[in-house]
GUDRENKE-653843 format. One line per 10 residues: number of its first residue (from 1); for each residue x, z, y of N, C-alpha, C. Coordinates in pm, 1 decimal. Layout:
N
NUM) X:Z:Y:X:Z:Y:X:Z:Y ~ ...;
***
This chain:
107
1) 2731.3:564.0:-4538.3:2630.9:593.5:-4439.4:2684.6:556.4:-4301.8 ~ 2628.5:522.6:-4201.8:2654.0:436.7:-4074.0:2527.9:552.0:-3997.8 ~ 2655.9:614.3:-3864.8:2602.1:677.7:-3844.9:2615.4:646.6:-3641.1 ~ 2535.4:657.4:-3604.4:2544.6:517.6:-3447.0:2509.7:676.7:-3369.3 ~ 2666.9:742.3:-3262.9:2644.9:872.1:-3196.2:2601.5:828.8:-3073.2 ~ 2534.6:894.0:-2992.2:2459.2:888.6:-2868.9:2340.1:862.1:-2860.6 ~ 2273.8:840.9:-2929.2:2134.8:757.6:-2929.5:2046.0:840.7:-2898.6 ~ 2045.8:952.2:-2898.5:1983.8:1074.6:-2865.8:1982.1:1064.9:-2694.1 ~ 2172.6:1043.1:-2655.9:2148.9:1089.4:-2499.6:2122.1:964.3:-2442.9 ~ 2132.7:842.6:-2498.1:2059.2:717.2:-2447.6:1907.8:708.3:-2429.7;
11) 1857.9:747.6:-2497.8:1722.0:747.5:-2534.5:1691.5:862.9:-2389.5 ~ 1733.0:919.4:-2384.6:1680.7:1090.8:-2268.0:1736.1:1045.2:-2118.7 ~ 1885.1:932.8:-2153.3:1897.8:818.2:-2027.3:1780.6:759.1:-1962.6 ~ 1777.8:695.7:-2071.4:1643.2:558.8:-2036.3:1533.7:631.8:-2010.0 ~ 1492.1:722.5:-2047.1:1325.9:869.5:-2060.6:1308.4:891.9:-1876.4 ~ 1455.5:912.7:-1851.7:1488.0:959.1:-1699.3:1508.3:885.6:-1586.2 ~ 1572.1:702.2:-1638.5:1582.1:616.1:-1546.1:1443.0:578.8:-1539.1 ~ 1345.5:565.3:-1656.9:1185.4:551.7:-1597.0:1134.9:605.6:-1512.8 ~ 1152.1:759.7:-1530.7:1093.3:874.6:-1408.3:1139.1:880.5:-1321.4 ~ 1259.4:814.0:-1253.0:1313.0:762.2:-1141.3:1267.6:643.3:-1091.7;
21) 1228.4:559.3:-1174.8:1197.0:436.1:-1114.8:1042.9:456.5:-1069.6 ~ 958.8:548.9:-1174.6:814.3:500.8:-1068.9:826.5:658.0:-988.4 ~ 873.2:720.3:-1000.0:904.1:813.4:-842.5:929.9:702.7:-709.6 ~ 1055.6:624.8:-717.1:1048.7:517.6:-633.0:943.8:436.4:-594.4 ~ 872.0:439.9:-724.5:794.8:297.3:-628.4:632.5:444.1:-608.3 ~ 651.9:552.6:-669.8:568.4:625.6:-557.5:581.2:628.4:-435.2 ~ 708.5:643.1:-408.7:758.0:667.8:-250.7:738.7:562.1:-188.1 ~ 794.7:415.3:-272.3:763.7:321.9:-156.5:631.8:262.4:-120.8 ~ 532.5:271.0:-246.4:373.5:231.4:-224.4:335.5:326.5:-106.0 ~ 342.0:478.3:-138.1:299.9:593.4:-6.7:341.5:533.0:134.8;
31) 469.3:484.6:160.0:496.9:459.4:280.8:436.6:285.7:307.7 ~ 396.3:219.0:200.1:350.1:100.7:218.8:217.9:95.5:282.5 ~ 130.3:185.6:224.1:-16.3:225.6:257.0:35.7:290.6:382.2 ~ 93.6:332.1:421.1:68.3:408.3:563.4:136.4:298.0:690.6 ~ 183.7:236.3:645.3:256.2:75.8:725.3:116.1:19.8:697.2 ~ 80.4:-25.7:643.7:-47.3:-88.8:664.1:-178.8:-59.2:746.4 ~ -179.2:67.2:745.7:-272.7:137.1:801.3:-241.7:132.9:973.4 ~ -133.1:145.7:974.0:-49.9:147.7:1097.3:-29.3:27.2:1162.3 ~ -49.4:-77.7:1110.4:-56.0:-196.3:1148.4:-189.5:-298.1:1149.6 ~ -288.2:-236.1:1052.7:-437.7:-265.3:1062.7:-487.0:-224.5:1209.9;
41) -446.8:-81.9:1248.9:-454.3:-30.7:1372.6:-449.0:-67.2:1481.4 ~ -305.6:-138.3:1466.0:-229.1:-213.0:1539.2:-335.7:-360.5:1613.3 ~ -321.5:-423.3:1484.2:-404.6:-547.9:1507.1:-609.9:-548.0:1547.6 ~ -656.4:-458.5:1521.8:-779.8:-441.6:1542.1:-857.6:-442.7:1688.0 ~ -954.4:-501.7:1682.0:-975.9:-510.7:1832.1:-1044.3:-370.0:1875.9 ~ -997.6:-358.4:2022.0:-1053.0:-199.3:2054.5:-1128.4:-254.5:2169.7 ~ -1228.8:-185.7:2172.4:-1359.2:-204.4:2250.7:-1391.5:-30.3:2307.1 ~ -1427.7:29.8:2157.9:-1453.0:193.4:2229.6:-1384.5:282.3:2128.3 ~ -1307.3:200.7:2065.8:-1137.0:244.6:1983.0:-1235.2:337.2:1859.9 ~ -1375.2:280.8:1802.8:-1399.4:369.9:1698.5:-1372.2:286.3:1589.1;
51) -1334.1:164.1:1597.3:-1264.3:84.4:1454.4:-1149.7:122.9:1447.2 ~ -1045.3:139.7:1508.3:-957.2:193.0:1526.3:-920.1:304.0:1450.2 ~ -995.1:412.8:1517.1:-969.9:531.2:1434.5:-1062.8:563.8:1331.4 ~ -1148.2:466.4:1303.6:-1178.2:491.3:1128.5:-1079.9:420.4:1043.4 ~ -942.6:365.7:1073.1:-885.7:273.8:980.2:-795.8:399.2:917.0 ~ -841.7:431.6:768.9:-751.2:541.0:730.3:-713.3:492.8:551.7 ~ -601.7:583.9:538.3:-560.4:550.0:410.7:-595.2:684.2:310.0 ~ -646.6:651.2:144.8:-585.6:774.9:80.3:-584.2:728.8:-68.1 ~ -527.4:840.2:-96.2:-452.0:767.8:-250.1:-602.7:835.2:-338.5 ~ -588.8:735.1:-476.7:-665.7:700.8:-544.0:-599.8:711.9:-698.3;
61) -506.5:698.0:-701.5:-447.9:768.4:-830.1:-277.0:723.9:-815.9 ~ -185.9:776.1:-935.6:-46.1:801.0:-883.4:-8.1:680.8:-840.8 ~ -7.2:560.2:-821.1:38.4:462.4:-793.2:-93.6:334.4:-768.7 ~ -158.8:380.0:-684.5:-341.4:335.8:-575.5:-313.3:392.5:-510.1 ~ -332.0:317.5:-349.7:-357.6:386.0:-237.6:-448.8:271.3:-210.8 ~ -534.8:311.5:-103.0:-670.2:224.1:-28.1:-678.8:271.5:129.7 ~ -661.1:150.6:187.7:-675.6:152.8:338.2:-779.6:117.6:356.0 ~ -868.7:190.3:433.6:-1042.9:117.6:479.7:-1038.5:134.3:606.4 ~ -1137.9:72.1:618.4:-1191.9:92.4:800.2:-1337.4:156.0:753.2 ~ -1365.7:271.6:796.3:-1505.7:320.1:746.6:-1631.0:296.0:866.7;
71) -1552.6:234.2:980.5:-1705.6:216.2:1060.0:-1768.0:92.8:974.1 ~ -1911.1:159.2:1092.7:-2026.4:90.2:987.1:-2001.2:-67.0:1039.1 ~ -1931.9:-104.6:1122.8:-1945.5:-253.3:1146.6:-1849.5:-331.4:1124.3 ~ -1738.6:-280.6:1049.6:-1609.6:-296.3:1001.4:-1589.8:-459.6:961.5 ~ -1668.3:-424.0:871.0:-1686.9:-555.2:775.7:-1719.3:-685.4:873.0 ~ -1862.5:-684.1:911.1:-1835.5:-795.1:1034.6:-1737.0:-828.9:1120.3 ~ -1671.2:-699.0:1159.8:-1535.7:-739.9:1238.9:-1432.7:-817.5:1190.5 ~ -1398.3:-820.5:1008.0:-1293.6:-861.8:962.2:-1356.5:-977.2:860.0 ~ -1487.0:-1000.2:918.5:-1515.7:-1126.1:784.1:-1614.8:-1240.1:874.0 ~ -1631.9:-1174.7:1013.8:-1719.4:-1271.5:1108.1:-1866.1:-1271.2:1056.1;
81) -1965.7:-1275.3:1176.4:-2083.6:-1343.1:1127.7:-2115.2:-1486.3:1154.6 ~ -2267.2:-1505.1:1163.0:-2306.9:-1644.7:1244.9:-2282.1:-1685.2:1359.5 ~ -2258.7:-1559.1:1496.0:-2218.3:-1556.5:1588.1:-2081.8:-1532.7:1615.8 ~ -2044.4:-1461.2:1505.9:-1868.2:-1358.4:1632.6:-1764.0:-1429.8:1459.1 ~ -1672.5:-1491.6:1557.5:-1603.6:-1541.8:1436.7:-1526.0:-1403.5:1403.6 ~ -1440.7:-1428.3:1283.3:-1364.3:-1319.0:1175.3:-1281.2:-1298.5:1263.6 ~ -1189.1:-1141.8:1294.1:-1094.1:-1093.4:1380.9:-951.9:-1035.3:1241.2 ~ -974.3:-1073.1:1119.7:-877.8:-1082.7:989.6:-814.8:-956.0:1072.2 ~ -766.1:-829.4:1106.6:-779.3:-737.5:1151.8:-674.7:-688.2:989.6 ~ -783.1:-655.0:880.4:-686.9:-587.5:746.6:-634.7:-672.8:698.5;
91) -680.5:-826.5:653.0:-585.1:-951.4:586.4:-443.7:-923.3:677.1 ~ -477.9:-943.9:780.1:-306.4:-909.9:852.2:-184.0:-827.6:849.1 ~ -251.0:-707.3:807.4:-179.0:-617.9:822.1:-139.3:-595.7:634.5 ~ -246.2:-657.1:575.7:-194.3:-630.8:423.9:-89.0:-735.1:413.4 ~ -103.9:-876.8:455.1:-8.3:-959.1:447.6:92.2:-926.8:521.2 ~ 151.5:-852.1:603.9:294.5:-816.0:698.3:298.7:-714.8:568.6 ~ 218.5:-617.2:534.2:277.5:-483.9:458.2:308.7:-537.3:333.0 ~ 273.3:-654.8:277.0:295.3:-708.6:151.1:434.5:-781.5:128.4 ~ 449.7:-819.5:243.8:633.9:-908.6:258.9:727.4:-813.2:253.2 ~ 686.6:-667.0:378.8:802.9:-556.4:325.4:779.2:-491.3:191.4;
101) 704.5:-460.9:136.6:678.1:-371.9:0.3:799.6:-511.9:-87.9 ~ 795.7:-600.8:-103.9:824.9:-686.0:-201.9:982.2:-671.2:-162.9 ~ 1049.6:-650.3:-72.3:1125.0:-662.6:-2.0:1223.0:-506.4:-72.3 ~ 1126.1:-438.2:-61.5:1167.6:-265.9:-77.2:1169.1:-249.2:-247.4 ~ 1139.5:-359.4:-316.4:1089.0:-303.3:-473.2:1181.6:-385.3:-529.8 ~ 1233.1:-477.0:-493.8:1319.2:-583.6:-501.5:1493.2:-489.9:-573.4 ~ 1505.4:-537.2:-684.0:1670.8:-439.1:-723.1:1774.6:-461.1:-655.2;
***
């Protein structure tokens, strides 16, 4: 009989380096969504600062978060109409928050 010892505390190893690893990338998505948000902010044009402070983040399940802008004219601001070209306002700030996240998840 061939009998292979540890496999028990390997197995409860590996059980625990998982639950460490997406704890991590909880922590780092949470602080990713709030860099983004913070930088959507950043970049948005202020007129009477109510795009501004509708740009908010909230999580959506353990590893979803969603940054919106909830004014009602949001969308025109970041996609342009016939008249007012696009002010890319969230593309911006997801693309800066997307170079550090990759950066932070990286082994």
């Amino acid at each position: 009989m061939i009998r292979v010892l540890g496999v028990e505390a390997a197995s409860r190893g590996l059980e625990k380096l998982g639950e460490d690893a997406v704890k991590h990338v909880e922590k780092v998505l949470a602080a990713a969504a709030e860099e983004c948000m913070s930088r959507a902010r950043e970049n948005a044009p202020v007129r009477t600062g109510r795009l501004r402070e509708s740009i908010a983040v909230s999580r959506q399940d353990k590893l979803a978060y969603v940054v919106e802008a909830s004014a009602p004219y949001a969308g025109y601001v970041e996609f342009g109409t016939s008249r007012q070209r696009p002010r890319r306002y969230m593309q911006t700030a997801l693309l800066q928050t997307l170079q550090t996240l990759r950066r932070r998840l990286q082994p």
